[in-house]
C-alpha positions in Angstrom: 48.7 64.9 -35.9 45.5 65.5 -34.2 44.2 62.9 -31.9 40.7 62.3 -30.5 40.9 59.7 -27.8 37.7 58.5 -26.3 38.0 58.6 -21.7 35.2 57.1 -20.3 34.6 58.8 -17.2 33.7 56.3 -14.5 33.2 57.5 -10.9 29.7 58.8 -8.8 27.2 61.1 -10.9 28.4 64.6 -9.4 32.1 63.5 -9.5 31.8 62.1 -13.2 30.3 65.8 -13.7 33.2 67.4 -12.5 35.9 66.1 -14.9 33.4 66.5 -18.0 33.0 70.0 -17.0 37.1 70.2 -16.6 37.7 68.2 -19.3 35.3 69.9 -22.0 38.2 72.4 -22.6 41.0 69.3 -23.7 39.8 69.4 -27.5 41.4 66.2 -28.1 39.9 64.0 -25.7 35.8 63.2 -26.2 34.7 62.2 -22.8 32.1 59.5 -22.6 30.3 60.0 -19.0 29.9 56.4 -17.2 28.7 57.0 -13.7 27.7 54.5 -11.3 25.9 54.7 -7.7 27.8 52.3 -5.9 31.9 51.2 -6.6 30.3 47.7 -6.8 28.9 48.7 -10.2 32.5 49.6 -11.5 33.1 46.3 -13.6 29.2 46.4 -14.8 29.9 50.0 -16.3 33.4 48.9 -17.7 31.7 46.3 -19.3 29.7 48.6 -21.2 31.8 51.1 -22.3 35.2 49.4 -22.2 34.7 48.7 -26.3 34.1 52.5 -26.9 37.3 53.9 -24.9 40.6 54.0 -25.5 41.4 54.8 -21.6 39.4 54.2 -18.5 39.3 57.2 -16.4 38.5 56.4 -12.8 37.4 59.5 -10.4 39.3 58.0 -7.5 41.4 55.2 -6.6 38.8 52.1 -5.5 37.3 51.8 -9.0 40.5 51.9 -10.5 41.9 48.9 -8.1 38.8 47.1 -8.4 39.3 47.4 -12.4 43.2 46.6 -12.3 42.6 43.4 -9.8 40.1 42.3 -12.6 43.0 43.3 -15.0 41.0 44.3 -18.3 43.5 45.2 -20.5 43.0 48.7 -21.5 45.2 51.6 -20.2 43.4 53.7 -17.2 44.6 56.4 -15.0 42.7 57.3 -12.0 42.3 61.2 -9.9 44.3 61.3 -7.1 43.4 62.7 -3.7 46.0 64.5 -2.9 46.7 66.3 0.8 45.5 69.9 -1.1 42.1 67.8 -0.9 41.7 67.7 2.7 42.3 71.4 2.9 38.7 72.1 1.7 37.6 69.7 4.4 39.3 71.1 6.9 37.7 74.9 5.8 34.6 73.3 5.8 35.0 72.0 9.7 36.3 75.8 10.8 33.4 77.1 8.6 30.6 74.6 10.5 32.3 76.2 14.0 33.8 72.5 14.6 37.0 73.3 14.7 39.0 76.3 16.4 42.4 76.6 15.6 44.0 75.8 18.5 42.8 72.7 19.6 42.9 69.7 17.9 40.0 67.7 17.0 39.9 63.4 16.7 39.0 62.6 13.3 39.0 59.5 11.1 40.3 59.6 7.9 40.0 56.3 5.2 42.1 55.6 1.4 44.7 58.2 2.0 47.9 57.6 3.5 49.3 59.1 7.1 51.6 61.3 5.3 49.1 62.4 2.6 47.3 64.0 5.7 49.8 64.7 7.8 51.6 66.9 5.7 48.7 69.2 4.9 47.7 69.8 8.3 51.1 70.5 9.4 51.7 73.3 6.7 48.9 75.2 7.8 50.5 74.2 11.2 47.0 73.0 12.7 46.8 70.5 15.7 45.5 67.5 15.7 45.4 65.2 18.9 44.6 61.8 17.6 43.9 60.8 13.5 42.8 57.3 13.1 43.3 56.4 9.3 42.3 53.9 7.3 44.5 53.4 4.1 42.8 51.7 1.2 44.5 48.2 0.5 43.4 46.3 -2.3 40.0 44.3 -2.1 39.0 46.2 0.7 35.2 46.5 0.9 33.1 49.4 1.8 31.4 47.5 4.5 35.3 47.7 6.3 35.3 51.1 5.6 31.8 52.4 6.9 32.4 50.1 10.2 35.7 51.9 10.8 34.4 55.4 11.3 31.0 54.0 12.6 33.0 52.1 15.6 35.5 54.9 16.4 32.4 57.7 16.4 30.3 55.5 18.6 33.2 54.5 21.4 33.1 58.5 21.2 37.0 58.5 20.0 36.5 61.1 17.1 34.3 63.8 16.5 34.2 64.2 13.0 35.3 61.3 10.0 36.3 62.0 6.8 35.7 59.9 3.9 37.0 59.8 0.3 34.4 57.6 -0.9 31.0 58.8 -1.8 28.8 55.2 -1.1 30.5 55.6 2.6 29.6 59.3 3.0 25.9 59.0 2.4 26.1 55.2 4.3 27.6 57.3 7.4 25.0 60.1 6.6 22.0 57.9 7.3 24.1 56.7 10.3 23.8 60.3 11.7 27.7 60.5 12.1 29.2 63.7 11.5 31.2 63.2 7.9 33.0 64.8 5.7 33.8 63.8 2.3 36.9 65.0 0.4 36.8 65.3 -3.8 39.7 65.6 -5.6 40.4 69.2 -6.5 40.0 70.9 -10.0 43.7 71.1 -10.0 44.1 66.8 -9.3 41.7 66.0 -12.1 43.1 68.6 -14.7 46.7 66.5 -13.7 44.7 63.1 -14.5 43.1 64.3 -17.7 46.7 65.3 -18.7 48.0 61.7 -17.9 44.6 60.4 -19.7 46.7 62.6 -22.8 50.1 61.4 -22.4 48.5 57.4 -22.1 46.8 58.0 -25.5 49.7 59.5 -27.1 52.2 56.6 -25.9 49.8 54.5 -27.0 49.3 55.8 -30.3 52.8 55.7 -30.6 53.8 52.2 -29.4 51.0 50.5 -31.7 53.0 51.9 -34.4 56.1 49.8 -33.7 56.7 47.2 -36.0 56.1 43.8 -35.4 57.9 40.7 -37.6 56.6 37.2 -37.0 58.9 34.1 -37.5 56.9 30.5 -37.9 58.3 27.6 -37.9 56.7 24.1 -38.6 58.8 21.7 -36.0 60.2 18.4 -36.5 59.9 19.4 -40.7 61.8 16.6 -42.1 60.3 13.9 -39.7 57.0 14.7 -41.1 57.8 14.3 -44.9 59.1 10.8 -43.6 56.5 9.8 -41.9 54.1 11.1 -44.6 52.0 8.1 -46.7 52.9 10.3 -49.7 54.4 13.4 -51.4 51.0 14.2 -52.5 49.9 14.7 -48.7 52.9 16.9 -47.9 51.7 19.1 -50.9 48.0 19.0 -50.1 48.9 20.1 -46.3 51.6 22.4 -47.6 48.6 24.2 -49.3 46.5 24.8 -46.5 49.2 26.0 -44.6 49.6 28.6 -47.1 45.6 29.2 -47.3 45.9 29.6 -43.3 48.7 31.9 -43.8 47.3 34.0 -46.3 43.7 34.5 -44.6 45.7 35.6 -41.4 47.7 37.6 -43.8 44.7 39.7 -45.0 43.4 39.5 -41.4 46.4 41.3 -40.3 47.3 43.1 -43.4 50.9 41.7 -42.6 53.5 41.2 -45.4 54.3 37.5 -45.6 57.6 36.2 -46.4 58.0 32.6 -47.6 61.6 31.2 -47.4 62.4 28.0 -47.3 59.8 25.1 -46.6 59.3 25.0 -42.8 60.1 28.6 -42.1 57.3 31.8 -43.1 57.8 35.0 -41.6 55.2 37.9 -41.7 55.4 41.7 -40.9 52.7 43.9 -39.0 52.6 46.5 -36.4 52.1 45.9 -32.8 48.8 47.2 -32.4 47.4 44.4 -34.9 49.4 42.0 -32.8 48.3 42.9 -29.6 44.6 43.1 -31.1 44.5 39.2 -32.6 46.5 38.0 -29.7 43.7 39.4 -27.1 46.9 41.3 -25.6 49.5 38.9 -26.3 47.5 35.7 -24.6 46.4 33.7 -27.3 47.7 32.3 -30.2 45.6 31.9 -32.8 47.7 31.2 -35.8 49.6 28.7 -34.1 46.1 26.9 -32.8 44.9 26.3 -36.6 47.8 25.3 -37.7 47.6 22.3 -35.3 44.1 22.2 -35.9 43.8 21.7 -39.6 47.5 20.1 -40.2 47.9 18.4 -36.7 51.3 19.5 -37.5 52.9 21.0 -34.6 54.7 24.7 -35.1 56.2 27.4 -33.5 56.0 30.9 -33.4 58.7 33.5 -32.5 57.2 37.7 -32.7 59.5 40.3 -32.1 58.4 43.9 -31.5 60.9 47.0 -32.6 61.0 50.0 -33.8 62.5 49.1 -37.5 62.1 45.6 -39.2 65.8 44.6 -38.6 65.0 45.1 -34.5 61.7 43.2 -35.3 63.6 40.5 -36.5 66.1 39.7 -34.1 63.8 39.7 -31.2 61.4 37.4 -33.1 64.3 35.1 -33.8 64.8 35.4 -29.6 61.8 34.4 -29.2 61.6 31.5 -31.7 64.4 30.0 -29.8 62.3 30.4 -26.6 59.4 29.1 -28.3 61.4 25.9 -29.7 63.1 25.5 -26.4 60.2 23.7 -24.8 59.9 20.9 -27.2 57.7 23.3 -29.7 54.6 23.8 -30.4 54.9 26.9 -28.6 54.4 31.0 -29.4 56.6 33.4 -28.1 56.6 37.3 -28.1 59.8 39.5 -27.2 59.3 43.1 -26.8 61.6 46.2 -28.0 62.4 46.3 -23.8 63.0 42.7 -23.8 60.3 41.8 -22.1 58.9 38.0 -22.9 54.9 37.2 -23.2 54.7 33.3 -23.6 54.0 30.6 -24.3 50.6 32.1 -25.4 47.6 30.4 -25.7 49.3 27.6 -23.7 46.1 26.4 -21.8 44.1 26.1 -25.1 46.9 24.0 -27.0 47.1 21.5 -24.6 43.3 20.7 -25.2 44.3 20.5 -28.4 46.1 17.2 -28.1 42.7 16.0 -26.2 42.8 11.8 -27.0 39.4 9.9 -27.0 39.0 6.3 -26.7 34.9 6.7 -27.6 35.0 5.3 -31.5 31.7 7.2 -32.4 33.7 10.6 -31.5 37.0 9.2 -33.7 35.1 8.5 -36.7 33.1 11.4 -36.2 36.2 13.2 -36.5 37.1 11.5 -39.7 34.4 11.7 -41.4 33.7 15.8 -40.9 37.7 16.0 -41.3 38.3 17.6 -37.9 40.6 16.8 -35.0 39.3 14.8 -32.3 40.7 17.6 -30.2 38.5 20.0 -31.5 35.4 17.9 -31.4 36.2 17.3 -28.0 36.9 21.1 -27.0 33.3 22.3 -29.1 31.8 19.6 -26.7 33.5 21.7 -23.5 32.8 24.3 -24.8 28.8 23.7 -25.0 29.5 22.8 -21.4 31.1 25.7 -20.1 28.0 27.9 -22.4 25.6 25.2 -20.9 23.8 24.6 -24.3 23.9 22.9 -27.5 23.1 26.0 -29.7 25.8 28.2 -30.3 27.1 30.9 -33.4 30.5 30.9 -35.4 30.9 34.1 -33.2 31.0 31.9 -30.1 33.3 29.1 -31.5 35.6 31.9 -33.2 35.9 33.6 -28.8 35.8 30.2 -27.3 39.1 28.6 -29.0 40.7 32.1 -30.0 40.5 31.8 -33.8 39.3 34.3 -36.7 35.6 34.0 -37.5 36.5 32.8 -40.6 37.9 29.3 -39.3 35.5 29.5 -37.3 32.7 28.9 -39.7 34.3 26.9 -41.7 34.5 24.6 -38.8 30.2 25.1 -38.5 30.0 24.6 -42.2 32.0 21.2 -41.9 30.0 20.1 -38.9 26.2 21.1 -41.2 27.6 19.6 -43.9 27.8 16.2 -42.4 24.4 17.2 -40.4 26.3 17.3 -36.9 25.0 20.9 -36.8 21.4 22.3 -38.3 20.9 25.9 -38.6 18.2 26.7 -35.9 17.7 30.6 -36.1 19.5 33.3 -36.4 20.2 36.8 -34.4 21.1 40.2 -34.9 25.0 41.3 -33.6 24.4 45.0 -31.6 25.0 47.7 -34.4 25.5 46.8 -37.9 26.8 44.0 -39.2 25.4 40.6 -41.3 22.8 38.4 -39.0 24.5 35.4 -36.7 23.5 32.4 -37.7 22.9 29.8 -34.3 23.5 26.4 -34.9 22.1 23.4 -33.3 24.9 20.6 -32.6 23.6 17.1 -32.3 26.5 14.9 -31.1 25.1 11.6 -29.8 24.6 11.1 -26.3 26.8 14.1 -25.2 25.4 15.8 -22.4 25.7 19.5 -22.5 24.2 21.0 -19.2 
């Protein structure tokens, strides 16, 4: 099967040039060139392209820290710089007359490790008296790193520094200190663009597994006790199948109906991990609580057949049910466990009010007072009382779907008035932005 998986390129302009020029030849990767002039830019251009890649390629290890501390969840590989690196560097020093070979020079080196330099250096059997180094640690800044050659070069304890980040080279440039920088080889980013392959490829192939959901409505039979009439158990019994089948179609999952409290559906991981943001939300679970105010449970299990599937989703039912309920669990093929999902949202959920306008509010528009009490918070955290379905749908983690049908309820009952509308970026019907007008709720 041929693939065509979309790298953006993120690194400085000439090094970004490099690997497009290296990887021109892979024919199935298309390389999208994101350069940047300073490392603080990296989450800026991530944000940009992150919706057109399928892998993050970083041209050196501080972007690709700085984008894994910030965790987006995308797969990225970065270029390494290895010790065959520093070999140029050290050419380049005999080359300028700085270094004869048999006296050692002090030199500062920052990101790589002591043996990544030492090693190097000692095959070509050079001497060295003194290398201060500098090995990049997570949230380091490049302020640290430009100070540390800048100090040792002005006590006079090196001679030369060499750098493996471009903002620091032309930083100790203007400084007028003597600096090298070291870029990866051809050979260290042809090994990246081949991991870049083998990423796409695995992940190709593990959005493929199969994935079986198992839902469980808890606490069933107390329920259809408590209920003021069979005719409500039927009524809600249908919108939990209209929920189901919307995120049915959503998912293009095969849904399973057995007996009256237990549904299961059947979908591949990569739809999974797509509606549940990476396996943090949980959606289905939220409007079912939402539009029932029943509380349910869901177990998913990821496997390479449907039987496999199944018994991990059972696993993780149990898991899910364990805590009282109203939880979703996921269990991988590996037996790893994401849950509960979408914990912090659900507790909102169960958000009480003692304000009466707010409860019969609720009534009358047919909503929890949860969620009127969320859309409140959430015009708080947006800091305005104009917002889209499109908003709503990201801000609780459900489909757009429920989500305007929750704007439609609320203009219905002229809590919300359609104020204007905009255009989403590329194609795509216009937004429309509604207006909410819920007495004396301040939203800034």
């Amino acid at each position: 099967m041929s693939m065509n998986m979309k790298v953006a390129v993120i690194g400085p302009h000439d090094l970004v040039d490099a690997v497009l020029r290296i990887g021109s030849i892979y024919s199935e990767l298309s390389m999208l060139p994101a350069p940047y002039r300073h490392e603080r830019e990296t989450l800026e251009v991530i944000g940009k392209v992150r919706d057109q890649a399928d892998i993050l390629l970083f041209t050196g290890p501080i972007p690709y820290q700085i984008a894994l501390d910030a965790s987006p969840d995308i797969p990225m590989v970065h270029v390494y710089y290895s010790g065959t690196a520093l070999y140029k560097v050290l050419f380049d020093f005999y080359r300028q007359k700085l270094l004869s070979f048999d006296e050692g020079l002090p030199i500062s080196v920052d990101v790589l490790r002591r043996n990544e330099v030492e090693e190097p250096l000692n095959e070509i059997g050079l001497p060295f008296h003194e290398i201060y180094i500098k090995s990049y640690e997570s949230g380091m800044s490049y302020e640290e790193l430009v100070a540390f050659h800048y100090d040792l070069w002005q006590a006079g304890k090196v001679a030369v520094t060499v750098t493996c980040v471009t903002s620091v080279y032309h930083r100790l440039k203007a400084l007028g200190v003597p600096v090298f920088r070291v870029v990866p080889t051809q050979s260290s980013i042809r090994d990246c663009l081949n991991c870049a392959l083998l990423e796409g490829k695995s992940l190709r192939y593990s959005s493929t597994q199969i994935a079986v959901g198992i839902m469980n409505i808890d606490n069933f039979e107390k329920f259809t006790k408590e209920a003021s009439s069979e005719y409500e158990i039927q009524r809600k019994k249908i919108i939990l199948q209209q929920i189901l089948i919307d995120f049915g179609e959503e998912t293009q999952s095969l849904i399973k109906w057995s007996n009256s409290d237990e549904v299961s559906f059947i979908t591949t991981r990569g739809i999974i991990e797509q509606v549940t943001r990476k396996f943090q939300d949980a959606p289905l679970l939220l409007e079912i609580m939402e539009r029932l105010q029943w509380n349910a449970s869901i177990g998913i299990g990821i496997g390479r057949t449907a039987n496999e599937a199944e018994g991990k989703a059972r696993e993780a039912l149990l898991k899910a049910k364990a805590g009282g309920g109203g939880n979703c669990f996921l269990i991988m093929q590996d037996g790893m466990v994401y849950g509960p999902m979408g914990s912090e949202l659900t507790l909102e959920y169960s958000a009480r009010s003692e304000n009466p306008e707010l409860i019969s509010l609720a009534k009358k528009v047919g909503l929890s007072v949860g969620t009127i009490n969320k859309l409140i918070s959430l015009c708080r955290r947006l800091g305005t009382s104009t917002i889209t379905a499109a908003q709503l749908a990201e801000g609780f983690g459900i489909t757009l779907r429920s989500a305007r049908r929750i704007m439609a309820a609320l203009e219905k009952y002229e809590i919300a008035r359609i104020v204007g509308e905009e255009q989403p970026a590329g194609r795509g019907r216009p937004r429309q932005i509604y207006a909410l007008d819920l007495e004396g709720v301040d939203y800034e």
